[in-house]
N, C-alpha and C positions, 0 to 999 in steps of 0.2 A: 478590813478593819474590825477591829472586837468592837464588844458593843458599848456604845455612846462615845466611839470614834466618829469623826468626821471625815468621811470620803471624799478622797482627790480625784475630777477627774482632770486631762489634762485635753484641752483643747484647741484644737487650731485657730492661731491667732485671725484669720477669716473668719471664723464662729463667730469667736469676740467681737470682731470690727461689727460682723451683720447684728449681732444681736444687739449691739448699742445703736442699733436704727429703727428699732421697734419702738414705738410710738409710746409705749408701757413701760419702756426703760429709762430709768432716772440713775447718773452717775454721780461718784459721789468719789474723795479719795484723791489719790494722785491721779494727774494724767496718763500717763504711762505708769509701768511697773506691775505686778504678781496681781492679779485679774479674779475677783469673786463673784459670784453667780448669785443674789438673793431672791427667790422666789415666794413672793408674800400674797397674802390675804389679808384685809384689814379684822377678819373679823374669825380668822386663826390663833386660836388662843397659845398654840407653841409661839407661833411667830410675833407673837404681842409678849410672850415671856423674855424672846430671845431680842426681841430690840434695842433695851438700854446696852445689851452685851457688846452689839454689832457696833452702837453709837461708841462706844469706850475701844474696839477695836479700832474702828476706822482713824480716833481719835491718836491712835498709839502709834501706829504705825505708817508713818511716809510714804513708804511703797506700796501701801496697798490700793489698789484701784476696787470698786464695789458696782456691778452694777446690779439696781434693785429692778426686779420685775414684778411689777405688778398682773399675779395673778389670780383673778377673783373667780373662785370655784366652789364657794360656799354659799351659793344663789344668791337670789334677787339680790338682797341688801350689800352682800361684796360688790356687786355689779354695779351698784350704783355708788357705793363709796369708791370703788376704781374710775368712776367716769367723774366724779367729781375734785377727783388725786389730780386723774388725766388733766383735767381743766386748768387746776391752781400751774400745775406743771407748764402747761400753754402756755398760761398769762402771766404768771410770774414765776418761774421757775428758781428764784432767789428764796422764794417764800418757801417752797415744796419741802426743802428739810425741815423744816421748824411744825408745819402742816403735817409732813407724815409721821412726825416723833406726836404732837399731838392724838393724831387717831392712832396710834398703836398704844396708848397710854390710857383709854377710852375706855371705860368698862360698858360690859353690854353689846348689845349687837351695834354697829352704825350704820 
């Protein structure tokens, strides 16, 4: 892809299945249909740019399936905002969208 294309990759639909078993992944989208990969950090400052965008994609598009993964690699404080994502996610997983549009809208570290 030239540059500030966005890279296909194409995965076996096994990938998919296992990676939506990971404890870290919150789906979102249609049930079935064309499958996205978002790998986040709460306190990534691209990925806190690119959130209204993804909220307005998922919104557009029927076929698209999204699964977010939460990956916190920006120490301690990601770590504990992902353990506390993880939690809302647990207990109320109805709440998680509205939660994790929340902390990506957050300025500052959380």
């Amino acid at each position: 892809p030239g540059k500030g294309e966005a890279r296909r990759l194409d995965i076996p639909e096994a990938g998919v299945r296992e990676g939506a078993r990971l404890p870290q992944t919150f789906r979102r989208g249609a049930r079935n249909g064309v499958t996205m990969v978002e790998f986040f950090d709460y306190n990534c400052p691209w990925c806190r740019r690119s959130a209204p965008e993804l909220e307005a994609l998922i919104a557009s598009d029927s076929r698209l399936r999204v699964m977010m993964a939460n990956y916190a690699i920006l120490g301690e404080d990601s770590v504990a905002a992902a353990k506390v994502s993880l939690a809302v996610m647990a207990d109320a997983a109805e709440a998680w969208p509205a939660f994790h549009r929340d902390l990506m809208a957050s300025r500052g570290i959380v």
